[in-house]
N, CA, C and O atoms as a GROMACS GRO file, in nm:
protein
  416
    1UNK      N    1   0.084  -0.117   0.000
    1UNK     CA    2   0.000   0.000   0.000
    1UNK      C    3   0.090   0.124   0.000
    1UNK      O    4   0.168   0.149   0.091
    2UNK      N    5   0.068   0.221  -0.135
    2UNK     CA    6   0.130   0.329  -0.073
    2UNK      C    7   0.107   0.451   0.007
    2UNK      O    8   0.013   0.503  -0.053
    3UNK      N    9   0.139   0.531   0.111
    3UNK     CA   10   0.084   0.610   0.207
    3UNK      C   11   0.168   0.726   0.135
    3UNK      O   12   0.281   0.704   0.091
    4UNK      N   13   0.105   0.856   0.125
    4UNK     CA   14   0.196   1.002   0.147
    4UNK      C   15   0.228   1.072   0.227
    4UNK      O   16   0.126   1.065   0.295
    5UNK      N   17   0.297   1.147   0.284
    5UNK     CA   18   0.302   1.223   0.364
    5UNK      C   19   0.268   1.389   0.328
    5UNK      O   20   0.309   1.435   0.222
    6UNK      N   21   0.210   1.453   0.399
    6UNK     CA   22   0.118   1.558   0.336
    6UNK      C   23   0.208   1.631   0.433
    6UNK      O   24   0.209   1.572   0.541
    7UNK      N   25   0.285   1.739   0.433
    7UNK     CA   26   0.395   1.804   0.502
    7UNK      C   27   0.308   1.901   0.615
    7UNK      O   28   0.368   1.950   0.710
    8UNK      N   29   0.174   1.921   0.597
    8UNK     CA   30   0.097   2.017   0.631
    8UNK      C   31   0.030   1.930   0.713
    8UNK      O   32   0.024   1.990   0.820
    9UNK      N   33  -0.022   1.825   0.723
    9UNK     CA   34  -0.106   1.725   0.754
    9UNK      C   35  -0.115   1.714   0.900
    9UNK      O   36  -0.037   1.750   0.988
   10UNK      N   37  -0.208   1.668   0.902
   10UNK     CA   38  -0.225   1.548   1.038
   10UNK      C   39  -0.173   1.476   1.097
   10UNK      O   40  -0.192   1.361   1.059
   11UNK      N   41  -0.082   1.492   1.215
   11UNK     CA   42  -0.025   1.326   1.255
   11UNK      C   43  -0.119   1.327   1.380
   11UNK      O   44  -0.169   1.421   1.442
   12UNK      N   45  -0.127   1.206   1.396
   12UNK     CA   46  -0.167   1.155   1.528
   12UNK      C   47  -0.103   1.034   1.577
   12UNK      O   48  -0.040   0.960   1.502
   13UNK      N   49  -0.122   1.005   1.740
   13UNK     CA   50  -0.097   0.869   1.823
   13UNK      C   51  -0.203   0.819   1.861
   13UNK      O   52  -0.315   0.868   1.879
   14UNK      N   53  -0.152   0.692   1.878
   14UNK     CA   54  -0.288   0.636   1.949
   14UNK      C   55  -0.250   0.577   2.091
   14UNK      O   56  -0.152   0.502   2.085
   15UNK      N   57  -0.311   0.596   2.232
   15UNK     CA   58  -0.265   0.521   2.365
   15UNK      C   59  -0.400   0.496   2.426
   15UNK      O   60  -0.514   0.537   2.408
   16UNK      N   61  -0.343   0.419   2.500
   16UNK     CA   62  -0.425   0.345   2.615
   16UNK      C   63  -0.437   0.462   2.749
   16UNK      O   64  -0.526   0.444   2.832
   17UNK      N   65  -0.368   0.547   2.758
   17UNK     CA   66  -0.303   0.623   2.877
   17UNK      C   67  -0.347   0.792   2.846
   17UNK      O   68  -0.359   0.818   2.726
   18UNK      N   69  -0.364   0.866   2.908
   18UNK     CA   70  -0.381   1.001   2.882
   18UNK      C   71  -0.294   1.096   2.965
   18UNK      O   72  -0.279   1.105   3.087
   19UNK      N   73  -0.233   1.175   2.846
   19UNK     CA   74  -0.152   1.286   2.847
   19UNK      C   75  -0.119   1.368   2.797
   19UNK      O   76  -0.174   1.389   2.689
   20UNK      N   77  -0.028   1.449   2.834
   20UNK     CA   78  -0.038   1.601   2.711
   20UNK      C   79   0.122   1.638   2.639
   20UNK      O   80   0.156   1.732   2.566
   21UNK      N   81   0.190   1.534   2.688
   21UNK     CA   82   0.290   1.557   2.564
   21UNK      C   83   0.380   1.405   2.523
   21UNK      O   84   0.434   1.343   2.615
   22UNK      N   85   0.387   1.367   2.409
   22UNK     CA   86   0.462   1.235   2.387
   22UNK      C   87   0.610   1.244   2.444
   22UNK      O   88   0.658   1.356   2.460
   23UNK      N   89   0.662   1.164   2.466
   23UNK     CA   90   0.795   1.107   2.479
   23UNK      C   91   0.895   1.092   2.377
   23UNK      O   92   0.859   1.020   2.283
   24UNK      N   93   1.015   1.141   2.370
   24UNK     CA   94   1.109   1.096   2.233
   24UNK      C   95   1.093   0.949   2.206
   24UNK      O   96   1.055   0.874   2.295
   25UNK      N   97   1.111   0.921   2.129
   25UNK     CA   98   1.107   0.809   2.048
   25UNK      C   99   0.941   0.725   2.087
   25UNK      O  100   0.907   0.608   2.109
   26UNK      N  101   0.871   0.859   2.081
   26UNK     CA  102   0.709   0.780   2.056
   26UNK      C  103   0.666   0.742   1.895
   26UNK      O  104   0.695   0.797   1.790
   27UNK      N  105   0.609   0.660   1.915
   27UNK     CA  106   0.527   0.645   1.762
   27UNK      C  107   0.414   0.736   1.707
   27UNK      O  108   0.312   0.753   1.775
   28UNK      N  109   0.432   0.804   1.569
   28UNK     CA  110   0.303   0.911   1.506
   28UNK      C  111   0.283   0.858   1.364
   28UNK      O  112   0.359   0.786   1.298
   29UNK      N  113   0.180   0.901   1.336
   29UNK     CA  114   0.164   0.869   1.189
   29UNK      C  115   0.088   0.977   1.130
   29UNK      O  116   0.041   1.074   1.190
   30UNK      N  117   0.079   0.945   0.973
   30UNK     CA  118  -0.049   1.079   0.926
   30UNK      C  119  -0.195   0.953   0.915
   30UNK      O  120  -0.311   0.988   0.892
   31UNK      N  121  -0.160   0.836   0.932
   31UNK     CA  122  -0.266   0.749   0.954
   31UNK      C  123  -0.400   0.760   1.014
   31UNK      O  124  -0.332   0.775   1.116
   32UNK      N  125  -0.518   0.767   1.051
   32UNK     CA  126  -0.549   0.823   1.196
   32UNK      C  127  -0.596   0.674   1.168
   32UNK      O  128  -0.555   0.611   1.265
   33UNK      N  129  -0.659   0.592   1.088
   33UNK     CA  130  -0.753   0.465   1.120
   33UNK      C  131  -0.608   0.358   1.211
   33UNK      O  132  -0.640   0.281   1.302
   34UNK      N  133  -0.514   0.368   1.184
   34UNK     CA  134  -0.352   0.278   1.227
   34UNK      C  135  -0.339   0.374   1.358
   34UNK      O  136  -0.311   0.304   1.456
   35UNK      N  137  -0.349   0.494   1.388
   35UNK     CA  138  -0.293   0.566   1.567
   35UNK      C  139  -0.460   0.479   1.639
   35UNK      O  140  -0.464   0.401   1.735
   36UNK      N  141  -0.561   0.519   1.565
   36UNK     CA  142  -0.711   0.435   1.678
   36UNK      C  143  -0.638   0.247   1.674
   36UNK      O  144  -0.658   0.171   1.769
   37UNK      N  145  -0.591   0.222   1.603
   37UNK     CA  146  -0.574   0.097   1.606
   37UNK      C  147  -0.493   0.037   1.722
   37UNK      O  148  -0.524  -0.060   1.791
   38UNK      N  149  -0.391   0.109   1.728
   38UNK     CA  150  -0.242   0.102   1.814
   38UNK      C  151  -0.330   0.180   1.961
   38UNK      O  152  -0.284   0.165   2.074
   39UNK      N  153  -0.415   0.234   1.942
   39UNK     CA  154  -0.434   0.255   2.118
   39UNK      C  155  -0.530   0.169   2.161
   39UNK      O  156  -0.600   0.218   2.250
   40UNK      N  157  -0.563   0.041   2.125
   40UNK     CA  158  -0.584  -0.072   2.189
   40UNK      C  159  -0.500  -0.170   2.218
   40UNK      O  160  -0.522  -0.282   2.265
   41UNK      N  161  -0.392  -0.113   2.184
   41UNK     CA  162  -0.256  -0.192   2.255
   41UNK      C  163  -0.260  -0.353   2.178
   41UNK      O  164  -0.244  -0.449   2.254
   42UNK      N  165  -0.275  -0.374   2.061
   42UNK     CA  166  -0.256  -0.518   2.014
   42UNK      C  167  -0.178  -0.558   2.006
   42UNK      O  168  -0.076  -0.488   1.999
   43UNK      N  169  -0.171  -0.715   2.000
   43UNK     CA  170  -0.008  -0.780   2.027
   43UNK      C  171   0.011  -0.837   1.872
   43UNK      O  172   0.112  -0.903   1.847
   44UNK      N  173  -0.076  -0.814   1.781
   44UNK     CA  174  -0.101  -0.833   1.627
   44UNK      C  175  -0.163  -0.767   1.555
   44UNK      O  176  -0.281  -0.786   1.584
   45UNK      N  177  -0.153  -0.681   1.457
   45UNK     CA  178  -0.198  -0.606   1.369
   45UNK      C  179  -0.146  -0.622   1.284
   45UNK      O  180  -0.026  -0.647   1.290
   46UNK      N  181  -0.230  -0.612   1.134
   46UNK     CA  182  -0.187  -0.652   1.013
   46UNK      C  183  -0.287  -0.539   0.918
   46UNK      O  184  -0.382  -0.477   0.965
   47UNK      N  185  -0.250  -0.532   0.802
   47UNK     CA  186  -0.399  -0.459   0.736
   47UNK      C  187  -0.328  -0.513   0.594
   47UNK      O  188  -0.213  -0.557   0.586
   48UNK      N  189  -0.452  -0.493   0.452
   48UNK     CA  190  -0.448  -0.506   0.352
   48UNK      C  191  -0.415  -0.398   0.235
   48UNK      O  192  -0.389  -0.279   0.251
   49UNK      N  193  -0.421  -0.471   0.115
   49UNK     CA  194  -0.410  -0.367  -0.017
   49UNK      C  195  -0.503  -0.246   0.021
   49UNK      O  196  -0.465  -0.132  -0.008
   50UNK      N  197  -0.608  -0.264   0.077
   50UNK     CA  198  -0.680  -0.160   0.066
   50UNK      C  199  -0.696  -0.088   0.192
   50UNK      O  200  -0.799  -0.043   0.244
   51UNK      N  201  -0.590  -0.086   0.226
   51UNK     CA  202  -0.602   0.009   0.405
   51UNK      C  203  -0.658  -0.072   0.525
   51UNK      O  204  -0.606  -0.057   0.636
   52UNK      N  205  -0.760  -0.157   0.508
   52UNK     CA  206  -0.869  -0.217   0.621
   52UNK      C  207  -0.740  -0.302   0.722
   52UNK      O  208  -0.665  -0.398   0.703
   53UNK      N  209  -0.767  -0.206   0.833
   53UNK     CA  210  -0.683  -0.272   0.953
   53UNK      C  211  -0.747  -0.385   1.045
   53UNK      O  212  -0.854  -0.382   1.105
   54UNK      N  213  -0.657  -0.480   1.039
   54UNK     CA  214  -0.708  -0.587   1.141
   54UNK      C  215  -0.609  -0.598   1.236
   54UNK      O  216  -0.489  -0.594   1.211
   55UNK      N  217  -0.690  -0.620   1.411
   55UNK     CA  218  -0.590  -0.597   1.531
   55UNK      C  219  -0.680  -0.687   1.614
   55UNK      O  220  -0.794  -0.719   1.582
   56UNK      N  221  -0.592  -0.739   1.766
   56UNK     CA  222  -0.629  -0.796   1.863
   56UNK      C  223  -0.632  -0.742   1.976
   56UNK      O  224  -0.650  -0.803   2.081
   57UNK      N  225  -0.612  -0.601   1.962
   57UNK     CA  226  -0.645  -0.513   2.086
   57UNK      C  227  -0.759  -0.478   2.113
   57UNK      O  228  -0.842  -0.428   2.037
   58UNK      N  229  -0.773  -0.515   2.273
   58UNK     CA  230  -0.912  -0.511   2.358
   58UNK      C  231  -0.919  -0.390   2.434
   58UNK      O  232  -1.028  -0.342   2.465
   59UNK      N  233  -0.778  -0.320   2.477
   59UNK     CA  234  -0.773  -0.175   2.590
   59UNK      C  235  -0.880  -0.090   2.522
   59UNK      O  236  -0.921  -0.104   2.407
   60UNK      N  237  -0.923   0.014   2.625
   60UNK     CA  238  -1.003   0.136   2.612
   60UNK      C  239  -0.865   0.207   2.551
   60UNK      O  240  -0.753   0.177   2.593
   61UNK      N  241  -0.883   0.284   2.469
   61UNK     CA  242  -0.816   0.390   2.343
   61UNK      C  243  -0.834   0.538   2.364
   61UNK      O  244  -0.928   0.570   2.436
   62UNK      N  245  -0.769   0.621   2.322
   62UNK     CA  246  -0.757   0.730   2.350
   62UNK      C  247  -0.689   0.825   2.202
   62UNK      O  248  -0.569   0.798   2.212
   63UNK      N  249  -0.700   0.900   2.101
   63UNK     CA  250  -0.645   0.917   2.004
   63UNK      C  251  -0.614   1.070   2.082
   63UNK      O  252  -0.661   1.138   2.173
   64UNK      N  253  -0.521   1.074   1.996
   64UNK     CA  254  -0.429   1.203   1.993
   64UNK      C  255  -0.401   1.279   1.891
   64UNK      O  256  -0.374   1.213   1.791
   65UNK      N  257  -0.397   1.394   1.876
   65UNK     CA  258  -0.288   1.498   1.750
   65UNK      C  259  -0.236   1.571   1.785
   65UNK      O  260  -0.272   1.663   1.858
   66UNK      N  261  -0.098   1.539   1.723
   66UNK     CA  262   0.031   1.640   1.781
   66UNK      C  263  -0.040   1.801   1.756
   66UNK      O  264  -0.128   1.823   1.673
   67UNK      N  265   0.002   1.876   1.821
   67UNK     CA  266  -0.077   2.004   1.883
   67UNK      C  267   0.040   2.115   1.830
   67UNK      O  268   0.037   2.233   1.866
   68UNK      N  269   0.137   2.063   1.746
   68UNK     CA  270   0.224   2.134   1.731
   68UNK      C  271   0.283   2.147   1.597
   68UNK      O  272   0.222   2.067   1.526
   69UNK      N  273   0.356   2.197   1.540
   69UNK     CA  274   0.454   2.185   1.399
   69UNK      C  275   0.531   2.054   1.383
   69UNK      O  276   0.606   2.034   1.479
   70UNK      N  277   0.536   1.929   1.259
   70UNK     CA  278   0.637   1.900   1.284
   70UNK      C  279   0.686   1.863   1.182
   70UNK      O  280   0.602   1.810   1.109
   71UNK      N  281   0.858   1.867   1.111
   71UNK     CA  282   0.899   1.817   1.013
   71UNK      C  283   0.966   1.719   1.004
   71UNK      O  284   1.060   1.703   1.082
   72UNK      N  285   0.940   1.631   0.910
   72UNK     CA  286   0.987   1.474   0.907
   72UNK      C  287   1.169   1.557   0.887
   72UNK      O  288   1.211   1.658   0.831
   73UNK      N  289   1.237   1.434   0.974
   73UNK     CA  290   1.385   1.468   0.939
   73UNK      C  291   1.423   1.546   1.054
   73UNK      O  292   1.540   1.533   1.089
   74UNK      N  293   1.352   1.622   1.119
   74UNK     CA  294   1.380   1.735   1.236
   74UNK      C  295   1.317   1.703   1.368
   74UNK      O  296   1.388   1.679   1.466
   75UNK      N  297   1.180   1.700   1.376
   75UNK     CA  298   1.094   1.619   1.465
   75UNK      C  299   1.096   1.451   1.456
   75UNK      O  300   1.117   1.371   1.547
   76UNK      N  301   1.074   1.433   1.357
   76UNK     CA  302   1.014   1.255   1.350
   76UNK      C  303   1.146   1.197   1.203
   76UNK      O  304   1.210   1.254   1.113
   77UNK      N  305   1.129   1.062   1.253
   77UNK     CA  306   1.168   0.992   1.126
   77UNK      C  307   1.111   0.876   1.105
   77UNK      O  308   1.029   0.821   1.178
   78UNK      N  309   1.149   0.840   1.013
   78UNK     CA  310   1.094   0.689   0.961
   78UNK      C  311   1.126   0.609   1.078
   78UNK      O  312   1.224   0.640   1.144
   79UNK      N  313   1.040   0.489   1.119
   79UNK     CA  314   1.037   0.386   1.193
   79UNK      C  315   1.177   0.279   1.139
   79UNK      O  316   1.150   0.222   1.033
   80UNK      N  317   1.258   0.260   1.172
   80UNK     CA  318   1.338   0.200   1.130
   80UNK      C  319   1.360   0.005   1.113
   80UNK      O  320   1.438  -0.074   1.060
   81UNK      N  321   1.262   0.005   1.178
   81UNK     CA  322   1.292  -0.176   1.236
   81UNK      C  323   1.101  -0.157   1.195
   81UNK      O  324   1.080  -0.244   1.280
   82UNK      N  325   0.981  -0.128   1.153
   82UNK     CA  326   0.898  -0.140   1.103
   82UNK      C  327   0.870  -0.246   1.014
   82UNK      O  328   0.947  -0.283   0.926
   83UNK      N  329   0.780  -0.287   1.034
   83UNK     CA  330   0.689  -0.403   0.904
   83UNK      C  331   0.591  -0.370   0.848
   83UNK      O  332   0.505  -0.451   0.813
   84UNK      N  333   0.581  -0.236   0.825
   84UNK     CA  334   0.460  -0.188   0.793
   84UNK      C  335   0.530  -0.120   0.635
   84UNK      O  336   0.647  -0.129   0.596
   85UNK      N  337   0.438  -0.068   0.582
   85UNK     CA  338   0.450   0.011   0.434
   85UNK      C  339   0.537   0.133   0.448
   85UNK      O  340   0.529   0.168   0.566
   86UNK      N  341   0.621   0.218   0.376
   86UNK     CA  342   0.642   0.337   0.432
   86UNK      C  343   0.587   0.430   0.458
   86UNK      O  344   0.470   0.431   0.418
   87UNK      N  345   0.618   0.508   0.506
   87UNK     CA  346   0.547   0.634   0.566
   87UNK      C  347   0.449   0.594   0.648
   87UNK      O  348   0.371   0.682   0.686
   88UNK      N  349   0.428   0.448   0.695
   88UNK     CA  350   0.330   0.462   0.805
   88UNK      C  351   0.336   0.461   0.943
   88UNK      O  352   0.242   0.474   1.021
   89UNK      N  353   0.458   0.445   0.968
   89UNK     CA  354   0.540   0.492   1.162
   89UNK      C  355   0.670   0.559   1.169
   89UNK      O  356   0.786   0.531   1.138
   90UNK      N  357   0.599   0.674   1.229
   90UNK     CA  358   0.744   0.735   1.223
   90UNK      C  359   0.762   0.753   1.359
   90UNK      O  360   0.656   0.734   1.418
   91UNK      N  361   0.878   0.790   1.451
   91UNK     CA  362   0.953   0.807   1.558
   91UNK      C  363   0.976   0.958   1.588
   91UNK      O  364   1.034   1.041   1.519
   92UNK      N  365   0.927   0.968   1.687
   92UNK     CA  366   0.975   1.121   1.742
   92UNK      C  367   1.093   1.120   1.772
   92UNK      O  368   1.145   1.011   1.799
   93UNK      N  369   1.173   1.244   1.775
   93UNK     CA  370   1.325   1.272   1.785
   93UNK      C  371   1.289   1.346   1.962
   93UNK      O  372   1.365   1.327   2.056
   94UNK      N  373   1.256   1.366   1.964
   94UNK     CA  374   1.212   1.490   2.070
   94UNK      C  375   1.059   1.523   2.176
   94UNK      O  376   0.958   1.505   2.107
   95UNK      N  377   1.034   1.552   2.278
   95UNK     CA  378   0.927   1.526   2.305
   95UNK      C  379   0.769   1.681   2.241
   95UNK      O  380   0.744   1.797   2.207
   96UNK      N  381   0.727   1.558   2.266
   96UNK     CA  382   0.600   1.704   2.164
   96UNK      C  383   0.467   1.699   2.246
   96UNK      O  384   0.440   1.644   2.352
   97UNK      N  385   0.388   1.782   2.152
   97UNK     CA  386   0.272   1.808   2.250
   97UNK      C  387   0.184   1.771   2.136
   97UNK      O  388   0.198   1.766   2.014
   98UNK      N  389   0.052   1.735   2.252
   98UNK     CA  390  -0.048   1.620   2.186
   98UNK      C  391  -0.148   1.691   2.252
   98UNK      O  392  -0.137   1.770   2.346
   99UNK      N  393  -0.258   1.647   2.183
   99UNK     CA  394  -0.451   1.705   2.202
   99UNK      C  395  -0.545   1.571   2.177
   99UNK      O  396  -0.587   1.520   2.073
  100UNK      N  397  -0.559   1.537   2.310
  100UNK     CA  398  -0.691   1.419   2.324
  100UNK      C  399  -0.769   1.477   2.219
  100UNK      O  400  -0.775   1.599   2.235
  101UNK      N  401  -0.841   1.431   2.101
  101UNK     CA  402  -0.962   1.419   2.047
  101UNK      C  403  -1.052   1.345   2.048
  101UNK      O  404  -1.154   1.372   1.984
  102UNK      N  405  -1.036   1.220   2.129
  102UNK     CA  406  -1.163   1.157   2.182
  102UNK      C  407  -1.120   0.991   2.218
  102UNK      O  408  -1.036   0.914   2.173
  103UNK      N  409  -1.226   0.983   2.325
  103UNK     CA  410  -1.197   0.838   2.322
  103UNK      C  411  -1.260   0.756   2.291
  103UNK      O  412  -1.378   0.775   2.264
  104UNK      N  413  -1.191   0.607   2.282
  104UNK     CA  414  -1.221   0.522   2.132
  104UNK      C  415  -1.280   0.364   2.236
  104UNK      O  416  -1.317   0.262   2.178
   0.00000   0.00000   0.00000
């Protein structure tokens, strides 16, 4: 599947936990259906050609969006050890600030 990165865009996280700023080396994406996925904490997730995510996470969820500026290369980078498509986990360099938008 290929994903873009929209420089302007959306990233979000997804957690089990609520708070107001991520941790360096947290996980973001411009994904949002893959950050709701990952904040049920699954110990397997997989998805198809056509985006549709399948997971085994049962936790109560919490989605997030970084609340702030950020540029790939400066803030975040590619997930390095990932099994996923590119551009779909990237790694914070630094810690950032996040905005609950609802829980899942």
């Amino acid at each position: 599947m290929e994903l873009k990165i929209d420089p302007n865009g959306i990233w979000y996280h997804g957690s089990n936990m609520v708070f107001s700023e991520l941790r360096e080396g947290s996980t973001i994406t411009q994904w949002k259906e893959l950050a709701k996925a990952f904040s049920h904490q699954p110990d397997r997730l997989s998805y198809d050609d056509n985006g549709k995510i399948y997971h085994n996470g049962t936790e109560k969820g919490y989605l997030y969006v970084i609340d702030e500026p950020i540029t790939v290369g400066i803030d975040v980078y590619q997930h390095p050890r990932t099994v996923m498509d590119e551009n779909a986990e990237f790694l914070t360099k630094r810690p950032i600030k996040v905005k609950m938008v609802c829980e899942l």
